[in-house]
N, C-alpha and C positions, 0 to 999 in steps of 0.2 A: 202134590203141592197145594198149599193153603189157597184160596180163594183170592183175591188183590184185598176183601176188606176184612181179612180174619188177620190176625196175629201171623207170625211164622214161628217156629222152634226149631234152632240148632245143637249144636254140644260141642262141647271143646274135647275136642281127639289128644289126649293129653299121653305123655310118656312118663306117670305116673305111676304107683303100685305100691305093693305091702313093704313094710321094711325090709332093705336088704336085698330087695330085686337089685338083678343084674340090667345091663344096658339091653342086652338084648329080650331081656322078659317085658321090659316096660316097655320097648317096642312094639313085642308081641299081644303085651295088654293094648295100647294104643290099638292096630288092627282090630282085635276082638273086638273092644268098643265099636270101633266104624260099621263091624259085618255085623251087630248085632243091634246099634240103631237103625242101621239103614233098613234094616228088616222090618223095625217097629214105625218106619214113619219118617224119623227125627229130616228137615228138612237141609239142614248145612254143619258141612265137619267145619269147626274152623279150627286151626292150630297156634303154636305159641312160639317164638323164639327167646332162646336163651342160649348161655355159653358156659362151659367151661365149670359145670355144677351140679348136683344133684339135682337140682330146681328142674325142672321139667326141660331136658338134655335134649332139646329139638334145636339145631344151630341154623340149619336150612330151609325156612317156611315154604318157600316156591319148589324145592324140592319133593320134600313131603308131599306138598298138594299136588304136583302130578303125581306121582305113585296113587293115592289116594284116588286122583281122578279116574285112575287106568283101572283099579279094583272098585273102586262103587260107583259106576258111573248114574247111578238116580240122585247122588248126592250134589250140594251146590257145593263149595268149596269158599272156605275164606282164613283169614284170620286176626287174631286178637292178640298183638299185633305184631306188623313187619317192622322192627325199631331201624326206621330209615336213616337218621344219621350214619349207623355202622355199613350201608352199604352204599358204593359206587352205583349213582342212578341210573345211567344207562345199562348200565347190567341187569338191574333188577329191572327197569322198566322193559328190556327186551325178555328176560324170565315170564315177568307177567302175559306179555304180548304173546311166546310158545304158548304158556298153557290156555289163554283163551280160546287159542286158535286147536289146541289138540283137545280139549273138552269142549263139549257142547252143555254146559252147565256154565250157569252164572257163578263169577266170583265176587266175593264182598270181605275187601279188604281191609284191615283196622292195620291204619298208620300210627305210628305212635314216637316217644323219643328216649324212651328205656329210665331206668331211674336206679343200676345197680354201678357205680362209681368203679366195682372191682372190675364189669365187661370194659366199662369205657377205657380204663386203662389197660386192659389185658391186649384190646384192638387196635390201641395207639390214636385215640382218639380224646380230644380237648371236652368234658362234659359240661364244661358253659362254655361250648360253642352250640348246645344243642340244640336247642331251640332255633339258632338261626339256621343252623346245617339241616334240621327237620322242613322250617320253612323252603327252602333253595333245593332240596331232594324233591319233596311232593312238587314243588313248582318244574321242574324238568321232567319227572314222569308222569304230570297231566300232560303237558305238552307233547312226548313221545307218545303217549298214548293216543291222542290226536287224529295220529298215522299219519301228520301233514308235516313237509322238512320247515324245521328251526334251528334258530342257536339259541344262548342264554348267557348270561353276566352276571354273577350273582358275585357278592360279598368274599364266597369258600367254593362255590364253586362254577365252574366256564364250562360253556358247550360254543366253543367260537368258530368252529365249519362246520357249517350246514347241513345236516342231515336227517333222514327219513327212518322212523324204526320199521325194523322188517324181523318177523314176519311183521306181516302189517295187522294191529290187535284188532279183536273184536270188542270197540269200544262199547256195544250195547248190552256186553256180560259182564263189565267190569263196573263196581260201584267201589267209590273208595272213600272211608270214613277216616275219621282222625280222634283218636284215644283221649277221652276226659276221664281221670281218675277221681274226681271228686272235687277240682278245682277249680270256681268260676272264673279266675284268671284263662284257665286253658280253655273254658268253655266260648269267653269273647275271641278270644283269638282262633279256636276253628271256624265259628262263624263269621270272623271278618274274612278267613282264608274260603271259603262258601265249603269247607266239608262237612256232611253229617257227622254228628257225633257217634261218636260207639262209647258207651257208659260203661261201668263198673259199681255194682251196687256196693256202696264202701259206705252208706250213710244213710240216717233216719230218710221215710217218705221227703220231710218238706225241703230235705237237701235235693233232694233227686229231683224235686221239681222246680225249684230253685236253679238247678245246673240247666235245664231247658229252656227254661225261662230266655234267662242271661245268654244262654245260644241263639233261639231264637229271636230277641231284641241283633244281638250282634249280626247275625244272618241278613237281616231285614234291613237294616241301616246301610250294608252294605250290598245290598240290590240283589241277595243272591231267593231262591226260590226253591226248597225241597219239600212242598207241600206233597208230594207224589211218593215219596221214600218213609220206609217205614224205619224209623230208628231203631237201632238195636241196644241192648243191656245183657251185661254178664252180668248173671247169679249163680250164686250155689243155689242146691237141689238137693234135698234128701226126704223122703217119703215114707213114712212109717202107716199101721195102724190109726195110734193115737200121736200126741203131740207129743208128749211126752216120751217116745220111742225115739221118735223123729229126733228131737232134740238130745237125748243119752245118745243116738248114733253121732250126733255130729261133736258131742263132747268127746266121744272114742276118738273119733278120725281128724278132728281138723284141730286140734292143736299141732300136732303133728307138723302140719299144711303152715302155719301160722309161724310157729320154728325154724321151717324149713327156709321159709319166705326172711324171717330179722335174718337168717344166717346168709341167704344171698345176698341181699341190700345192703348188711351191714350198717343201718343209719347210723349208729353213732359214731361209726370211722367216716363220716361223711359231710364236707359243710355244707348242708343244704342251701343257704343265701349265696356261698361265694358260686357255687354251681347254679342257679337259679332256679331251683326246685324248692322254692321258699315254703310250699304248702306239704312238703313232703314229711316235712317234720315232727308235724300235727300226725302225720295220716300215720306214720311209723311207734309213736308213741302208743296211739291207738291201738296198735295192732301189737306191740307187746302184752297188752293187757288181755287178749282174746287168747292167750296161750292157758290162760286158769280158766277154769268149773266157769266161775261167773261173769267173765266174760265172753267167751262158748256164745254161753244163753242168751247173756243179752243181745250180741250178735246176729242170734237166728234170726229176731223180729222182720228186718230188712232184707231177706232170705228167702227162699221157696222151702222152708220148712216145715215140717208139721204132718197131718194128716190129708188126705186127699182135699177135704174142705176146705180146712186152712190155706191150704195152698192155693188152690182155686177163688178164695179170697184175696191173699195176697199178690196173682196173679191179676186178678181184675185191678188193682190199685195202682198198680205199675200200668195198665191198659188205659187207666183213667187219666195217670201221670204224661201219657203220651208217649208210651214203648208201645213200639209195635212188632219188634222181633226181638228174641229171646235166644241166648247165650248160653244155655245151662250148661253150668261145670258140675258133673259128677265125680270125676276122677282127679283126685290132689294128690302130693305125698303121703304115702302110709295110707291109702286105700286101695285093700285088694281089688279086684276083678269082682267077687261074686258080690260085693255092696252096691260097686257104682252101678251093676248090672241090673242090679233087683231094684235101685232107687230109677233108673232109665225106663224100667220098664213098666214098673207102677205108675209113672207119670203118663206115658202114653196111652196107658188102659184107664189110669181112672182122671186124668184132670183134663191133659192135651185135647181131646173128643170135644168138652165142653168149651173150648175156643175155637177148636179149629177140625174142617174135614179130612184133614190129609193122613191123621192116625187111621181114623176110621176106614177110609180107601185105600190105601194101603193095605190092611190086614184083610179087607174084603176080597183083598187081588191076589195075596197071596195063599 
C-alpha cells in the first residue's frame, strides 16, 4: 500500500467485455481483472451498481465486495457507487457493518443517487424524491455505523425504536464519500452534508478544480474537517506507445461504452428539471457527441490517455488539482479482457512507480 503521502490507485472491477459476452463471461472478466491487478499492485477493487441492463449488470455491490474480499484479500474494497435511495438502510448499513467485520481491509464507499429514470421506476421508486431519500439513507447508516443505539425521523424515512447495528461495524475501515458527477450544486451539498467527494472526470481541468473548490468552501462553512482523506476521482485509463495509439484505442473501444451509457439513461425520455437532475441535461448532451471520431478525441484530454509520459503528466495535474486517489476504469462495454489487461498493466509498470511505492513492492514480493 501506498505510503499516507503518495497518491493511491484503484480500478473499477467492472462486469464488462467484448460484444456479445454472456453474463456469466463479464463476470468471469470482472474476477480476472481483480486476480490480475491485485497481482500488479493496484490498491482498491471498487464496483458499480446497476439494474436490469447490459450497462455493467452488477445489481448487489455489498455482495460482490465480500466475495471479492474472501478472493483477494490484499485488496481494499469500495465502490463508485452504492445508489442509496434504491436500498432499505438499515439493511445496507448491517451489509456494510458484516463485511467490515469479515475483511480486514478498508472500505471506501461512493454513495451516490443514480440518474437512470428506467431503474427508478423498474424499483418502484419516486426519482424526485432522490435527493431527499439519498439525504435521510446516508444520515441513518452514519448513524448505524456508529455502533451506538439511535432512532431517526426523517421526511421518507423512520427508525422510531431504538436500536444498535450488530455485528457492531468496524468504523475505522469504513470511509464513506458521496458522488459529484460534475455538478457544483451536488458538490455544496456533500460538503454541507461533511462527505468527501468521489469525482468523476466528466470535464476540462478548470471544471475539476472548480468542483473542489465549491466542496471545500461548502465543507468549511459547515464546520466539517477532511484535511486527512485523500479524495478520490474516476477516470478512464488507456496507455499505448505513442499518443496517438492511446487515443485510436479509445476511438475503437469507448464509443461503444458512450452508446451503451444514452442507452441506459435514456435522457431524452427523461425530464431532468421535473426529477431534479437539472445539470444532467448538459452532461448527457455532451455525452452524445463523444460517440463520433471527434468527439472520442477531444474527450481523451481530461483522461489518463496517451503515452506513459502524457499520462504521468496528466496524472500530476489532477495531483495538483488535489486528487489524491485514483479510480481507474479500464473495462467499459465492448472492451475485451486482453485491452483492459494490457492498459492495467502498462500503467503499473510504466507510470504508477513514479507516484507511488506500492507497484514497486508489490512486484519485489512477488
Amino acid at each position: 500500500m501506498a505510503t499516507n503521502g503518495q497518491p493511491t490507485f484503484g480500478f473499477v472491477a467492472s462486469a464488462a467485455g467484448r460484444p456479445g459476452a454472456s453474463d456469466a463471461e463479464l463476470y468471469a472478466t470482472l474476477m480476472a481483472d481483480c486476480e490480475h491487478n491485485h497481482d500488479l499492485g493496484y490498491d482498491t477493487a471498487s464496483v458499480l451498481e446497476h439494474h436490469f441492463s447490459d450497462y455493467y449488470p452488477t445489481p448487489d455491490p455489498m455482495l460482490l465486495l465480500a466475495n471479492l474480499g474472501a478472493r483477494f484479500p490484499r485488496l481494499n474494497l469500495g465502490t463508485c457507487v452504492i445508489v442509496t435511495p434504491w436500498h432499505q438502510p438499515l439493511r445496507l448499513a448491517e451489509q456494510i457493518s458484516m463485511v467490515s467485520v469479515l475483511s480486514d481491509r478498508h472500505l471506501h464507499l461512493g454513495l451516490g443517487r443514480g440518474t437512470a429514470k428506467f431503474e427508478y421506476d423498474a424499483l418502484g421508486y419516486e426519482m424526485g424524491e432522490a435527493r431527499a431519500r439519498f439525504k435521510e439513507t446516508y444520515e441513518i447508516i452514519d448513524l448505524a455505523l456508529s455502533g451506538t443505539p439511535f432512532t431517526y425521523s426523517g421526511q421518507h424515512l423512520q427508525v422510531p425504536k431504538k436500536i444498535r447495528m450488530r455485528p457492531t461495524p468496524n468504523r475505522a475501515r469504513i470511509t464513506l464519500y458521496g458522488a459529484i458527477g460534475g455538478s457544483p450544486e451536488s458538490a455544496e451539498i456533500m460538503g454541507r452534508m461533511g462527505l468527501v467527494p468521489m469525482c468523476t472526470s466528466v470535464g476540462a481541468w478548470e471544471k475539476q478544480a472548480a468542483t473542489l473548490t465549491e466542496w471545500r468552501k461548502a465543507a468549511a462553512a459547515a464546520g466539517h474537517d477532511h484535511s486527512d482523506v485523500k479524495i478520490p476521482i474516476l477516470v478512464d485509463c488507456i496507455i499505448a506507445d505513442t499518443d496517438r495509439e492511446a487515443i485510436d484505442e479509445a476511438c475503437e473501444y469507448k464509443p461503444r461504452y458512450f452508446q451503451a451509457s444514452l442507452d441506459h439513461y435514456a435522457p431524452y425520455a427523461t425530464d431532468w428539471e421535473a426529477t431534479g437532475f437539472t445539470a444532467h441535461r448538459q452532461i448527457f448532451a455532451t455525452m452524445e457527441k463523444l460517440t463520433t471520431r471527434e468527439g472520442t478525441v477531444a474527450w481523451t484530454d481530461w483522461q489518463l490517455i496517451g503515452s506513459p509520459d502524457t499520462v504521468a503528466a496528466k496524472l500530476q495535474r489532477f495531483v495538483d488539482i488535489g486528487f489524491g486517489s485514483f479510480i481507474l476504469l479500464f473495462g467499459s462495454p465492448g472492451t475485451p479482457l486482453e485491452a483492459r489487461s494490457r492498459w492495467a498493466e502498462a500503467f503499473a509498470n510504466e507510470v504508477g512507480p513514479r507516484f507511488s511505492t506500492a507497484f514497486n513492492t508489490v512486484r519485489r514480493a512477488g
